[in-house]
PDB file of N, CA, C and O in Angstrom:
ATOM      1  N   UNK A   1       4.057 -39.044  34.646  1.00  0.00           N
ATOM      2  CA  UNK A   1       3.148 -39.522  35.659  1.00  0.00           C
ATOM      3  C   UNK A   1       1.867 -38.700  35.647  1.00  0.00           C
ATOM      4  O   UNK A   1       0.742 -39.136  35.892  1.00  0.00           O
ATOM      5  N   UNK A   2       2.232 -37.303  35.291  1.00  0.00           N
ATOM      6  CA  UNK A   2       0.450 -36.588  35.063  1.00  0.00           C
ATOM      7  C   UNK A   2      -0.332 -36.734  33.989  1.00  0.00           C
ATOM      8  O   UNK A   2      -1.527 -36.450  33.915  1.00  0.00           O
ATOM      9  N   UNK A   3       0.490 -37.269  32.993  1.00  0.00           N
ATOM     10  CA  UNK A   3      -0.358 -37.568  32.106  1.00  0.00           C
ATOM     11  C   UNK A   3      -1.200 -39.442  32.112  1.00  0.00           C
ATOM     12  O   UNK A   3      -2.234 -39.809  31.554  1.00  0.00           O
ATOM     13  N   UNK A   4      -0.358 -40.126  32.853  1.00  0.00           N
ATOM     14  CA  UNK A   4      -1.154 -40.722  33.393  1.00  0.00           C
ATOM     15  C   UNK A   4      -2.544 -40.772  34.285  1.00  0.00           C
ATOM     16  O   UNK A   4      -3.560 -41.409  34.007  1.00  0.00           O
ATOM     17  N   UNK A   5      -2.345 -40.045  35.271  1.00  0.00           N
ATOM     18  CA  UNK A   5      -3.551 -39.395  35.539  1.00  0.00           C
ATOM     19  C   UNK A   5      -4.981 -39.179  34.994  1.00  0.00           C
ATOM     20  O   UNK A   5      -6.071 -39.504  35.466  1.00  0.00           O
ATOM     21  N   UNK A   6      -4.568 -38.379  33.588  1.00  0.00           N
ATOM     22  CA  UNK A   6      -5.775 -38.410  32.930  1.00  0.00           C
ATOM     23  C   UNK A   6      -6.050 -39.249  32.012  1.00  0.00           C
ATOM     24  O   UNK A   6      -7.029 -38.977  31.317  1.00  0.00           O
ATOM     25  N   UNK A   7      -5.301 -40.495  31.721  1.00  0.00           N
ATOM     26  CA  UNK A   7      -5.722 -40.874  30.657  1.00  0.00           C
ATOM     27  C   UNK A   7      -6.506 -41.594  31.203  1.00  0.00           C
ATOM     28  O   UNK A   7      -6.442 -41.553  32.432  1.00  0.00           O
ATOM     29  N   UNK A   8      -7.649 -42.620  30.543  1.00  0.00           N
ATOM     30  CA  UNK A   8      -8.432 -43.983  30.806  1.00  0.00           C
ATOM     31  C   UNK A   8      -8.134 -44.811  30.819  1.00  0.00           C
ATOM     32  O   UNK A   8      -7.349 -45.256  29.982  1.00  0.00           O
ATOM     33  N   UNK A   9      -8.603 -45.453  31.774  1.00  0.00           N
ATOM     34  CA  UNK A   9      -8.333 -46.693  32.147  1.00  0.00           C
ATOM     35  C   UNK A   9      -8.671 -47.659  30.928  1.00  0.00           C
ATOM     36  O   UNK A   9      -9.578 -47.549  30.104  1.00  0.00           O
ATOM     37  N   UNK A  10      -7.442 -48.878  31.076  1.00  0.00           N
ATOM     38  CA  UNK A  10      -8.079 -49.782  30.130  1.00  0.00           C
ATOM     39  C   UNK A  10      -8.524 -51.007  31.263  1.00  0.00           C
ATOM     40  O   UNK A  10      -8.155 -51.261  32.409  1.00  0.00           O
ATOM     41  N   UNK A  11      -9.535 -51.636  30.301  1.00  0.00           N
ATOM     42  CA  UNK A  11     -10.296 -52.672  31.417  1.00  0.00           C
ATOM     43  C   UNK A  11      -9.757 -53.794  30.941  1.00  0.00           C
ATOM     44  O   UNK A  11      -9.775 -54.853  31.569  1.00  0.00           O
ATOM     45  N   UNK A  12      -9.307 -53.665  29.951  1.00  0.00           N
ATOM     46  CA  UNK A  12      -8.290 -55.536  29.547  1.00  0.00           C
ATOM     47  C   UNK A  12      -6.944 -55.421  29.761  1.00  0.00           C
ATOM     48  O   UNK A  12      -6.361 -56.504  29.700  1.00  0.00           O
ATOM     49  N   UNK A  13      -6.291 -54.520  29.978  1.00  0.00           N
ATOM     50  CA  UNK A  13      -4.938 -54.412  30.092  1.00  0.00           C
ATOM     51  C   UNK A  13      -4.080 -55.758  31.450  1.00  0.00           C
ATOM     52  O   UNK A  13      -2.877 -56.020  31.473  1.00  0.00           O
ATOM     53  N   UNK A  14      -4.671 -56.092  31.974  1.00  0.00           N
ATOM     54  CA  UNK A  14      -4.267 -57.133  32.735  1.00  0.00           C
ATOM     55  C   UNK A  14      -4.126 -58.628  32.007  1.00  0.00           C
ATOM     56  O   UNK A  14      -3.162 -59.385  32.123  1.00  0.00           O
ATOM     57  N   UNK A  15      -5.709 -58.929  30.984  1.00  0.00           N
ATOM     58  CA  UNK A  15      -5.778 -60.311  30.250  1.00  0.00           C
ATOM     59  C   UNK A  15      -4.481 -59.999  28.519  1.00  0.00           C
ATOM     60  O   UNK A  15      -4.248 -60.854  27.665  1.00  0.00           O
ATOM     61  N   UNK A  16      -4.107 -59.040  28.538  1.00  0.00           N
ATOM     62  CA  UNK A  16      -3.493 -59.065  27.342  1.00  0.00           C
ATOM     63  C   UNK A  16      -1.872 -59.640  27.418  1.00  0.00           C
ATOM     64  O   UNK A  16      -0.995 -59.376  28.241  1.00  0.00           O
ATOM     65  N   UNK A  17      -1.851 -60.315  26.511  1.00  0.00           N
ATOM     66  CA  UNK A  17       0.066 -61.035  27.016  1.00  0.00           C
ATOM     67  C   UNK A  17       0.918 -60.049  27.015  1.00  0.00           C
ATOM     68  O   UNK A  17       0.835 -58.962  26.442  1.00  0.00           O
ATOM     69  N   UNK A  18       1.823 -60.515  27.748  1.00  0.00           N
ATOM     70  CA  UNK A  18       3.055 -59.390  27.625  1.00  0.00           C
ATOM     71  C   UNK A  18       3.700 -59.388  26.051  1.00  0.00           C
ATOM     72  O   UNK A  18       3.713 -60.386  25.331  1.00  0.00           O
ATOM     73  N   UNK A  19       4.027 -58.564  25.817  1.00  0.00           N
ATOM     74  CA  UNK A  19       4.862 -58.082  24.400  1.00  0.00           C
ATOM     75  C   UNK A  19       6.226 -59.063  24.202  1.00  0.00           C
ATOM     76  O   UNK A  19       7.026 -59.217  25.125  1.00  0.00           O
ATOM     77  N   UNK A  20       6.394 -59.723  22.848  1.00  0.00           N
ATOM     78  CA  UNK A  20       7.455 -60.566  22.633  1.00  0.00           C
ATOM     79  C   UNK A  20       8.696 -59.668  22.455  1.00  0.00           C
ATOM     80  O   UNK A  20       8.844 -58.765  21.631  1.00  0.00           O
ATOM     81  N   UNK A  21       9.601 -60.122  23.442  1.00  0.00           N
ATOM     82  CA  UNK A  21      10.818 -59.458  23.305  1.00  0.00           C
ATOM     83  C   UNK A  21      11.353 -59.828  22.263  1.00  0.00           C
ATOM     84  O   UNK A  21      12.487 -59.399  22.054  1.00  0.00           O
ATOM     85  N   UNK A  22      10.999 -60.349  21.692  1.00  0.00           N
ATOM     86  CA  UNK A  22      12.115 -61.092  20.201  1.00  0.00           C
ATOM     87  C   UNK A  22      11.663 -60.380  19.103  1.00  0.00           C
ATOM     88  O   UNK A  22      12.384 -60.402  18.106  1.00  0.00           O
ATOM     89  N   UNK A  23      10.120 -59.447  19.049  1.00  0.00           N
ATOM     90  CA  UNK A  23       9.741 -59.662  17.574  1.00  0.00           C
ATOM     91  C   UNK A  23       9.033 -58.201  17.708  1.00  0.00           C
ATOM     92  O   UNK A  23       8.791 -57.531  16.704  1.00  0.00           O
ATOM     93  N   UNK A  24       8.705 -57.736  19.089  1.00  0.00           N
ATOM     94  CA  UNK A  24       8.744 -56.066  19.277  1.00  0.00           C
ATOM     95  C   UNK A  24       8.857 -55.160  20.271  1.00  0.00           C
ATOM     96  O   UNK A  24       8.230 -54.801  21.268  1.00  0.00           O
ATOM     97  N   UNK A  25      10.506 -54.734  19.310  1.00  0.00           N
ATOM     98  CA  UNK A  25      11.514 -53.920  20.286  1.00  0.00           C
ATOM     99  C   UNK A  25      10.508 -52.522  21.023  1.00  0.00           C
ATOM    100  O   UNK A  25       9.369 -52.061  20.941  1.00  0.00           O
ATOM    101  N   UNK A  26      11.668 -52.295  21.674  1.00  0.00           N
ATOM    102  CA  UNK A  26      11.414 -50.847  22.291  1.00  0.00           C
ATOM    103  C   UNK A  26      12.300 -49.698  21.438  1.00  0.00           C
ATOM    104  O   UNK A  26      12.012 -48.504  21.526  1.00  0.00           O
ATOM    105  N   UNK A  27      13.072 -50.037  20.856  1.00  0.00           N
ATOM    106  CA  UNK A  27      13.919 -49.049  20.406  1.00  0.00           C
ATOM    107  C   UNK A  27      14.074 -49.877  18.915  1.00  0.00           C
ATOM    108  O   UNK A  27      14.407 -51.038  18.675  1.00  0.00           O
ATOM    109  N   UNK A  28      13.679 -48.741  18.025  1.00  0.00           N
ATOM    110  CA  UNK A  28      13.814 -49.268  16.554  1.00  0.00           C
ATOM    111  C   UNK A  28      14.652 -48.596  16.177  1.00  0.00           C
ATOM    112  O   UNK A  28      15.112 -47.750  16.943  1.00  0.00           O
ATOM    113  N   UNK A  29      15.218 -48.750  14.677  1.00  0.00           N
ATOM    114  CA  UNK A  29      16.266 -48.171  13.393  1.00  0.00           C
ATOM    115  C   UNK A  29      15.454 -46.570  13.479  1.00  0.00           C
ATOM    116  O   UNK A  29      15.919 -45.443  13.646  1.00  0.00           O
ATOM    117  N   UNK A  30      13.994 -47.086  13.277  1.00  0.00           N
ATOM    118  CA  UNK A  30      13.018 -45.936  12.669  1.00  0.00           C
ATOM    119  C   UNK A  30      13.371 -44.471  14.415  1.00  0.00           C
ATOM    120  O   UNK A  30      13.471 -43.244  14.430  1.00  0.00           O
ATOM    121  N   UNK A  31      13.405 -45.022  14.992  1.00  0.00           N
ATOM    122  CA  UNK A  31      13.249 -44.193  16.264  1.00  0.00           C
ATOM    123  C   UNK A  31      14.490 -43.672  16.233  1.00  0.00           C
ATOM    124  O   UNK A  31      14.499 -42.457  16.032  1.00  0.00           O
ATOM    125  N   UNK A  32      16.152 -44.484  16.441  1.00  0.00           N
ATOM    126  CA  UNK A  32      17.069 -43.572  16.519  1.00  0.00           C
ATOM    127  C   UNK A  32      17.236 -42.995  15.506  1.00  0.00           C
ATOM    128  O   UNK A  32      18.229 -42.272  15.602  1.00  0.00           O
ATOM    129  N   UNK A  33      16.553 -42.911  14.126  1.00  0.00           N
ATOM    130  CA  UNK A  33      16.905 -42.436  13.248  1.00  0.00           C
ATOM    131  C   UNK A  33      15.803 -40.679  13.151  1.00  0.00           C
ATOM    132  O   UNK A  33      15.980 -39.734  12.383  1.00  0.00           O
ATOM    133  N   UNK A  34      14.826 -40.833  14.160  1.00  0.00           N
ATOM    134  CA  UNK A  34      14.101 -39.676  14.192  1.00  0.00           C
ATOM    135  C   UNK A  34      14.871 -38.899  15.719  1.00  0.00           C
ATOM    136  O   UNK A  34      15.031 -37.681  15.800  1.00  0.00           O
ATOM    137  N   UNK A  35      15.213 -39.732  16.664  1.00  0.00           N
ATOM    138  CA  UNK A  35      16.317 -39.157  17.384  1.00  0.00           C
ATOM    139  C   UNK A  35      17.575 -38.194  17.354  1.00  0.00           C
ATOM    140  O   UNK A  35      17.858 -37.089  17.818  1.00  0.00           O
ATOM    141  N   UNK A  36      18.112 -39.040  16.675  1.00  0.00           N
ATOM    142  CA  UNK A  36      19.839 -38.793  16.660  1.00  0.00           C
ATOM    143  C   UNK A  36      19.890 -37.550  15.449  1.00  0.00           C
ATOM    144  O   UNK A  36      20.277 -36.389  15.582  1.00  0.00           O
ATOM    145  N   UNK A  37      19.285 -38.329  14.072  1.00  0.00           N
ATOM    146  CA  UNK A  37      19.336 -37.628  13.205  1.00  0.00           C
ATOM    147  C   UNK A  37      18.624 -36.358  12.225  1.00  0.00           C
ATOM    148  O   UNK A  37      18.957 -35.644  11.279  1.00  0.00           O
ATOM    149  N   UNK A  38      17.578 -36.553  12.998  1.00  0.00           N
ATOM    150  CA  UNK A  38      15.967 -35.483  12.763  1.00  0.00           C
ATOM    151  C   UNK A  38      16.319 -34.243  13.777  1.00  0.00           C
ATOM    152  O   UNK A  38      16.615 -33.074  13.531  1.00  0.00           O
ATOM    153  N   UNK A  39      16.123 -35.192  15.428  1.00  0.00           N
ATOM    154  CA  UNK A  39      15.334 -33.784  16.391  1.00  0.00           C
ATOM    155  C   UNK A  39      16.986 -33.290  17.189  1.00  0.00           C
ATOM    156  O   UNK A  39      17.100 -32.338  17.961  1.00  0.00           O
ATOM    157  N   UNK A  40      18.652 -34.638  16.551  1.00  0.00           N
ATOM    158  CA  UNK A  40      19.509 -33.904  16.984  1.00  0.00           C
ATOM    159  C   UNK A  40      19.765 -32.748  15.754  1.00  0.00           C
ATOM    160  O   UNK A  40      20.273 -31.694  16.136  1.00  0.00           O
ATOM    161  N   UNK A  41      19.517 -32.848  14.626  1.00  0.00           N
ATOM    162  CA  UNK A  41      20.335 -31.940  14.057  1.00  0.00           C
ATOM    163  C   UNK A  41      19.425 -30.588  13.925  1.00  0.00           C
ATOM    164  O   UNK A  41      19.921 -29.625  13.339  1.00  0.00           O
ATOM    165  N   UNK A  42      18.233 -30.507  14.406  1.00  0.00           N
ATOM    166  CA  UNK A  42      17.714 -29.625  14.509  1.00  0.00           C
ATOM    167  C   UNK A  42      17.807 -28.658  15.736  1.00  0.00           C
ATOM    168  O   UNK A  42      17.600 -27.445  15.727  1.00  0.00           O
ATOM    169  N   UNK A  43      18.286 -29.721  17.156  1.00  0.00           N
ATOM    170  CA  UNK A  43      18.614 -29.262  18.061  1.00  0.00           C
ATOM    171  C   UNK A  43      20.424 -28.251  18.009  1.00  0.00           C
ATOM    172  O   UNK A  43      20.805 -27.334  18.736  1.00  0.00           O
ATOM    173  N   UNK A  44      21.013 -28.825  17.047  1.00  0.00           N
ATOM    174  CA  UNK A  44      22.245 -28.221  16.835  1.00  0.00           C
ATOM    175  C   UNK A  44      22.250 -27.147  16.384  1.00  0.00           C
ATOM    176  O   UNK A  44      22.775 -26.182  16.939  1.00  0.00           O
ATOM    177  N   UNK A  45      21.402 -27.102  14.802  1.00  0.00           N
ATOM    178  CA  UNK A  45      21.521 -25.918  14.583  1.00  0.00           C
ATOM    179  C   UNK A  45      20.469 -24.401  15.572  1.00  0.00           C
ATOM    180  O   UNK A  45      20.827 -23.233  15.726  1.00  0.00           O
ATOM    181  N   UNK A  46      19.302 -25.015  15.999  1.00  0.00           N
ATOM    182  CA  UNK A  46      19.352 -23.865  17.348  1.00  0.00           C
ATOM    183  C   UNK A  46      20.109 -23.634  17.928  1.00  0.00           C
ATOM    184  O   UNK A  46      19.825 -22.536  18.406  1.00  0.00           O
ATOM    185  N   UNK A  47      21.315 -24.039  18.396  1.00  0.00           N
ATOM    186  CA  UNK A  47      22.039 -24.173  19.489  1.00  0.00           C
ATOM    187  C   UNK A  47      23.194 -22.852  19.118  1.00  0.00           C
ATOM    188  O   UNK A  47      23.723 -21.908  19.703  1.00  0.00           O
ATOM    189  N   UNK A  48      23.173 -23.627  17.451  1.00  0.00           N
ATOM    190  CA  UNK A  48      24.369 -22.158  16.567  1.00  0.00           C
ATOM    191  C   UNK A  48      23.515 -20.889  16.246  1.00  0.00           C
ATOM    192  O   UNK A  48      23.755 -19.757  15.827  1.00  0.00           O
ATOM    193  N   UNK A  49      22.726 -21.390  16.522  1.00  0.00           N
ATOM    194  CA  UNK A  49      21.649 -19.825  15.848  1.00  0.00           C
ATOM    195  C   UNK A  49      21.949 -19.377  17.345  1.00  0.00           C
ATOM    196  O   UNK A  49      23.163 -19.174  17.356  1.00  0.00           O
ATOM    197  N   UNK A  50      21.720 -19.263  17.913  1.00  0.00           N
ATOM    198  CA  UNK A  50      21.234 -19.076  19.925  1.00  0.00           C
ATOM    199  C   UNK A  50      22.887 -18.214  19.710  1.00  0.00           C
ATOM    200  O   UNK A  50      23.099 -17.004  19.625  1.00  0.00           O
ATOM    201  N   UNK A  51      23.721 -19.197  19.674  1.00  0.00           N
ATOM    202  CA  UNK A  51      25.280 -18.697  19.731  1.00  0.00           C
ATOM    203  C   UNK A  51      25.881 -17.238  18.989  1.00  0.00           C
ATOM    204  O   UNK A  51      26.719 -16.396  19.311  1.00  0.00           O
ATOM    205  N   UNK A  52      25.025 -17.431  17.895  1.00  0.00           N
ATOM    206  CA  UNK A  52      25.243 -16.247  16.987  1.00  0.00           C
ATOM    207  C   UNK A  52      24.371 -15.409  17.102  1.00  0.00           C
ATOM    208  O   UNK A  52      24.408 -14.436  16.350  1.00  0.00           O
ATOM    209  N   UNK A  53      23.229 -15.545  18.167  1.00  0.00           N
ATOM    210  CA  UNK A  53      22.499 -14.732  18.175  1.00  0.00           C
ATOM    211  C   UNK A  53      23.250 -13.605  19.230  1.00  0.00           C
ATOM    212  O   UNK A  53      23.485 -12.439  18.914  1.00  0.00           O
ATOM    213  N   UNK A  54      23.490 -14.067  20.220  1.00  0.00           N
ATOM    214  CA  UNK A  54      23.944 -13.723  21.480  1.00  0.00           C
ATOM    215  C   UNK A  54      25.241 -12.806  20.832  1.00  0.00           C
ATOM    216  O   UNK A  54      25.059 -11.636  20.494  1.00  0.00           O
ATOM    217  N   UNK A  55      26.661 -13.527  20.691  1.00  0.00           N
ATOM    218  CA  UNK A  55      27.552 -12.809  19.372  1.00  0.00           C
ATOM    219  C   UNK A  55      27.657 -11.706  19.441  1.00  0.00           C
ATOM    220  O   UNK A  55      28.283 -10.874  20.100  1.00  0.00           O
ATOM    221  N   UNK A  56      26.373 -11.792  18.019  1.00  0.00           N
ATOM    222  CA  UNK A  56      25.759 -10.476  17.018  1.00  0.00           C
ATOM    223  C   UNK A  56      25.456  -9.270  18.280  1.00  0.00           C
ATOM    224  O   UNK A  56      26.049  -8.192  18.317  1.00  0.00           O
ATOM    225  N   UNK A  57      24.473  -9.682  19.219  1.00  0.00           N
ATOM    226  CA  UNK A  57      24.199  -8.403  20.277  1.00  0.00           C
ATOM    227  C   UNK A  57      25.201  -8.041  20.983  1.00  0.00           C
ATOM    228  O   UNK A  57      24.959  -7.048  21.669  1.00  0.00           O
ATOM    229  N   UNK A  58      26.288  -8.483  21.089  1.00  0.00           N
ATOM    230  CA  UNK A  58      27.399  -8.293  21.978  1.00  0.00           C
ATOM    231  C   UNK A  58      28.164  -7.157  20.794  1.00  0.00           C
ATOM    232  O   UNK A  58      28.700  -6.121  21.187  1.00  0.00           O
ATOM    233  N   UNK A  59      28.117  -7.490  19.536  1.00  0.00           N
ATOM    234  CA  UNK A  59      28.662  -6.653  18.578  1.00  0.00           C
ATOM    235  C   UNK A  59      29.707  -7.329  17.763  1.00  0.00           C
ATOM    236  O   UNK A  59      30.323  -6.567  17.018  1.00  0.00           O
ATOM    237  N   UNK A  60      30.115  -8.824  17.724  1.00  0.00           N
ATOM    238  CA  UNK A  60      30.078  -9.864  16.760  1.00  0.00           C
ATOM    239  C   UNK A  60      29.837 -10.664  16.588  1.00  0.00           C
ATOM    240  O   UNK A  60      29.827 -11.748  17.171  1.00  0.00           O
ATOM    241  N   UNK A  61      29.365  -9.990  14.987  1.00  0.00           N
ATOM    242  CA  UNK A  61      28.317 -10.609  14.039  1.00  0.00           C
ATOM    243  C   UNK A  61      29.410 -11.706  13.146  1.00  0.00           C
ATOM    244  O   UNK A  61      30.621 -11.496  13.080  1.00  0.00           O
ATOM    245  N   UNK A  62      28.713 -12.907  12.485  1.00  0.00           N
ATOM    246  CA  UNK A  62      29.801 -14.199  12.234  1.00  0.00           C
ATOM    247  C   UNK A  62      30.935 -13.603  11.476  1.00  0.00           C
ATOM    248  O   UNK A  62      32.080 -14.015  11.659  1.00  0.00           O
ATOM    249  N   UNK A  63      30.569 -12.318  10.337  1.00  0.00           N
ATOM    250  CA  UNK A  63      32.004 -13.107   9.105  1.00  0.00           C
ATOM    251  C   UNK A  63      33.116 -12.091  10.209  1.00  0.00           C
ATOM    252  O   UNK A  63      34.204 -12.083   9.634  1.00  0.00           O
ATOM    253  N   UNK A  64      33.196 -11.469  11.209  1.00  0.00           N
ATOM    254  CA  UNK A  64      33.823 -11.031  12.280  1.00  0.00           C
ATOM    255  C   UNK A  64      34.476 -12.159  13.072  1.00  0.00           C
ATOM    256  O   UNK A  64      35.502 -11.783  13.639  1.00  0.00           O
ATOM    257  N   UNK A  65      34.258 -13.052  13.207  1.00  0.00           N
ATOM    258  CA  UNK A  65      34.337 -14.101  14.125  1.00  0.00           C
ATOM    259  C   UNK A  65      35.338 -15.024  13.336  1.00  0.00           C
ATOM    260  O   UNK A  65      35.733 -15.967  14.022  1.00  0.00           O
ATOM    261  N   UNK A  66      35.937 -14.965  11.810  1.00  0.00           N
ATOM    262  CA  UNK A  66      36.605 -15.861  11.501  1.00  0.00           C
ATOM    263  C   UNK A  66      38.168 -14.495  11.693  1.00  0.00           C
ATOM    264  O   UNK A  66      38.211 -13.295  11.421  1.00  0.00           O
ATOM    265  N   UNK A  67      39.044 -15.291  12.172  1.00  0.00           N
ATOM    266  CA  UNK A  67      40.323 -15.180  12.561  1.00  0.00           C
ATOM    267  C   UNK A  67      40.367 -14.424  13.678  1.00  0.00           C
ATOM    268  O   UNK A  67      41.519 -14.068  13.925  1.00  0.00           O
ATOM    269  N   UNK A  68      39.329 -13.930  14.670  1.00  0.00           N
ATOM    270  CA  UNK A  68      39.274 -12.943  15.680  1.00  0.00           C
ATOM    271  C   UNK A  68      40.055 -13.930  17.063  1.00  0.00           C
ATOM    272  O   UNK A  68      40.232 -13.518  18.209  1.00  0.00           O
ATOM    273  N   UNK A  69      40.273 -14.750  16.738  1.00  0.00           N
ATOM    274  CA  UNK A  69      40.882 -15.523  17.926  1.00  0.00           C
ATOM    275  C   UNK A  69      42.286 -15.030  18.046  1.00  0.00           C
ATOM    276  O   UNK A  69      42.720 -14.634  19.128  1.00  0.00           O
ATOM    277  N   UNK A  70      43.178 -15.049  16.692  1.00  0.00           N
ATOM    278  CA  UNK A  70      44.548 -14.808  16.696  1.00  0.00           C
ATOM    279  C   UNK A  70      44.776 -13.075  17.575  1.00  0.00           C
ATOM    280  O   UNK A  70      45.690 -12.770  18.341  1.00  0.00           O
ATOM    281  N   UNK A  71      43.487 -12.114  17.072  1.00  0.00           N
ATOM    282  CA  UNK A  71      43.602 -10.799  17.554  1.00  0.00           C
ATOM    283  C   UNK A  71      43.435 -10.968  18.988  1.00  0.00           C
ATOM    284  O   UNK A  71      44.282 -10.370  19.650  1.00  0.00           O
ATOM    285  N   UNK A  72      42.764 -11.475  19.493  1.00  0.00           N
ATOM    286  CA  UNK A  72      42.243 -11.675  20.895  1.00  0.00           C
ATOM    287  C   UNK A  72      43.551 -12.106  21.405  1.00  0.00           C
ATOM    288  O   UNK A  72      44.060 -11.167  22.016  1.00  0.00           O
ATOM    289  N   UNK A  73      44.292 -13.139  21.401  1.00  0.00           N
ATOM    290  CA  UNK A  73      45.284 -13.610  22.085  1.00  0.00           C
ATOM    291  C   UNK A  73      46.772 -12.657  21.917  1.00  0.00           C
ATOM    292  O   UNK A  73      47.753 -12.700  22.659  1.00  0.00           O
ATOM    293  N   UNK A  74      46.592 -11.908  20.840  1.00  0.00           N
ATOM    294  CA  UNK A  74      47.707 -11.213  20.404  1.00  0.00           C
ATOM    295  C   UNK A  74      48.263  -9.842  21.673  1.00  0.00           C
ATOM    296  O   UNK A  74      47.479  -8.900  21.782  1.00  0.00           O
ATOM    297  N   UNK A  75      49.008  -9.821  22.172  1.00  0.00           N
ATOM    298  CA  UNK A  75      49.419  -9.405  22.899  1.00  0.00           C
ATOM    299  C   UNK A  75      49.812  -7.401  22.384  1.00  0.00           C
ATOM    300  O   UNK A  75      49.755  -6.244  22.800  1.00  0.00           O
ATOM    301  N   UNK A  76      49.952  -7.715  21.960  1.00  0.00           N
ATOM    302  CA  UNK A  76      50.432  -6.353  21.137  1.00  0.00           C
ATOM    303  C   UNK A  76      49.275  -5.772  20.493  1.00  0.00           C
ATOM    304  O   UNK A  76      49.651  -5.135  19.509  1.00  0.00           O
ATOM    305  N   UNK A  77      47.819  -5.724  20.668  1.00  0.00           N
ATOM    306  CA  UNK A  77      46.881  -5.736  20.275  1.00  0.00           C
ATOM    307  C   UNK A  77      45.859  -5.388  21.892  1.00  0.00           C
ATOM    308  O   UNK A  77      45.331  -6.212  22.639  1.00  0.00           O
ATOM    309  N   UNK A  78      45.876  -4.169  21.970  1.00  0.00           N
ATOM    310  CA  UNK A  78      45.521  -4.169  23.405  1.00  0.00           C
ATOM    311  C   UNK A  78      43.864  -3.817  22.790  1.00  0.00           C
ATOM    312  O   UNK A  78      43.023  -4.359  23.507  1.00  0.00           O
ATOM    313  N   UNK A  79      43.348  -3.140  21.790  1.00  0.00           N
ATOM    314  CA  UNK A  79      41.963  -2.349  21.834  1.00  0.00           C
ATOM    315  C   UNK A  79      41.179  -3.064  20.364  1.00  0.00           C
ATOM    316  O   UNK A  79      41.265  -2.404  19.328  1.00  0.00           O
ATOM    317  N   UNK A  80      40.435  -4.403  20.330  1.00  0.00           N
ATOM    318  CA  UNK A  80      39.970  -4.877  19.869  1.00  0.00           C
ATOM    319  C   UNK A  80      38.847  -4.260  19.467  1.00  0.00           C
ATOM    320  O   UNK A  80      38.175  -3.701  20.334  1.00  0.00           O
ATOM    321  N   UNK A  81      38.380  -4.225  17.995  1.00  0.00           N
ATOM    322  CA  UNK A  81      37.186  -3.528  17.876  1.00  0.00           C
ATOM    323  C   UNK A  81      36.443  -4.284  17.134  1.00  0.00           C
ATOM    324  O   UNK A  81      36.869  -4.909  16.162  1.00  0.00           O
ATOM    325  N   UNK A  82      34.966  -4.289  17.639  1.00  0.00           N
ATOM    326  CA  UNK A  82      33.712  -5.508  17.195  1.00  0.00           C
ATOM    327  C   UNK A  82      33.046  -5.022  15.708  1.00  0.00           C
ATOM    328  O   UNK A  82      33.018  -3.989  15.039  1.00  0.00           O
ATOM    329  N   UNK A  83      32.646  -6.093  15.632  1.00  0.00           N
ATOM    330  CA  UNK A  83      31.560  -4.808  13.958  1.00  0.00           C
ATOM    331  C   UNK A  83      30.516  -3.748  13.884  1.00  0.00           C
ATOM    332  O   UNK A  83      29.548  -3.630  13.133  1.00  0.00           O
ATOM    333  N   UNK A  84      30.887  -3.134  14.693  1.00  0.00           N
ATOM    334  CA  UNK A  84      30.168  -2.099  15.452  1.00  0.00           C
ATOM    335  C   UNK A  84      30.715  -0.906  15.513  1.00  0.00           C
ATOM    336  O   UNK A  84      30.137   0.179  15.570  1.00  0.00           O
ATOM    337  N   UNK A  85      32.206  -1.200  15.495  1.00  0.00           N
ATOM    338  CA  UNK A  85      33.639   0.160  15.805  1.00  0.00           C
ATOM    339  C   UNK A  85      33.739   0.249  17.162  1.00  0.00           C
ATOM    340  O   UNK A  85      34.445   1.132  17.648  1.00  0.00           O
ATOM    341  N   UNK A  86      32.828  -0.941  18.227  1.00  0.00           N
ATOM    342  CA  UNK A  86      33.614   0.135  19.372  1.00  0.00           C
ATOM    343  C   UNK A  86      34.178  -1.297  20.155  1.00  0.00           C
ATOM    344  O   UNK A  86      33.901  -2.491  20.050  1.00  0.00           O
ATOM    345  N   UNK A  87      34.967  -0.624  20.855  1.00  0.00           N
ATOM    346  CA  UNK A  87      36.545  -1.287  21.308  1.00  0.00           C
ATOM    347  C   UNK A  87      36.223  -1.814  22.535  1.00  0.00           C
ATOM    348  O   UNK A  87      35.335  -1.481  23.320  1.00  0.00           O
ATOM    349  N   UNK A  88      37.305  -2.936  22.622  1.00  0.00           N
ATOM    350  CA  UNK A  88      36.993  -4.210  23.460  1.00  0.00           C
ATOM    351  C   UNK A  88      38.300  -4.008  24.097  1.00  0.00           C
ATOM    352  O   UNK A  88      39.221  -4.453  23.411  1.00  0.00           O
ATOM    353  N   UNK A  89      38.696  -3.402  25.343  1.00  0.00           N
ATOM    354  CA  UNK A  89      40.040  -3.239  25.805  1.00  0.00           C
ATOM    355  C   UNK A  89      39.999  -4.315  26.334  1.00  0.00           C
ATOM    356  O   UNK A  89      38.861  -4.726  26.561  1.00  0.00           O
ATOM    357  N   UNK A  90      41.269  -5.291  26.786  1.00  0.00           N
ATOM    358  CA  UNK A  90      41.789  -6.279  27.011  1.00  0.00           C
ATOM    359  C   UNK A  90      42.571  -6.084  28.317  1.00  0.00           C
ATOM    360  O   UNK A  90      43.229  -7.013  28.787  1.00  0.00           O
TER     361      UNK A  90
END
């Protein structure tokens, strides 16, 4: 709505026909395809970078992160240690 505001007025926009629904859409192939598949998969991988960023400052960093689930839940495993050396008591 604010960018309405500034734009200019058009002075024919009333005499011009309305747009044929049959022959031009609002939503094209070309659009969900810059959607879904362009600005989502770019949005994903920020999302894993962001994830691993956060991680890493906590003190794990990814190749840490593959099988650390089984240690975490492991009961007999009270003093978890990050890639850093220092310990994550439970």
């Amino acid at each position: 709505a604010i960018s309405l505001a500034y734009e200019k007025a058009e002075s024919d926009i009333m005499m011009r026909p309305p747009r044929d629904s049959k022959k031009d859409k609002l939503v094209t192939g070309r659009l969900l395809q810059m959607t879904y598949l362009q600005i989502g998969m770019i949005q994903a991988l920020a999302g894993f970078f962001c994830y691993f960023v956060v991680l890493g400052d906590s003190g794990f960093l990814p190749p840490r992160l593959i099988g650390l689930r089984a240690d975490w839940d492991n009961e007999d495993i009270n003093d978890l240690k990050d890639s850093y050396g220092n310990e994550w008591v439970g």
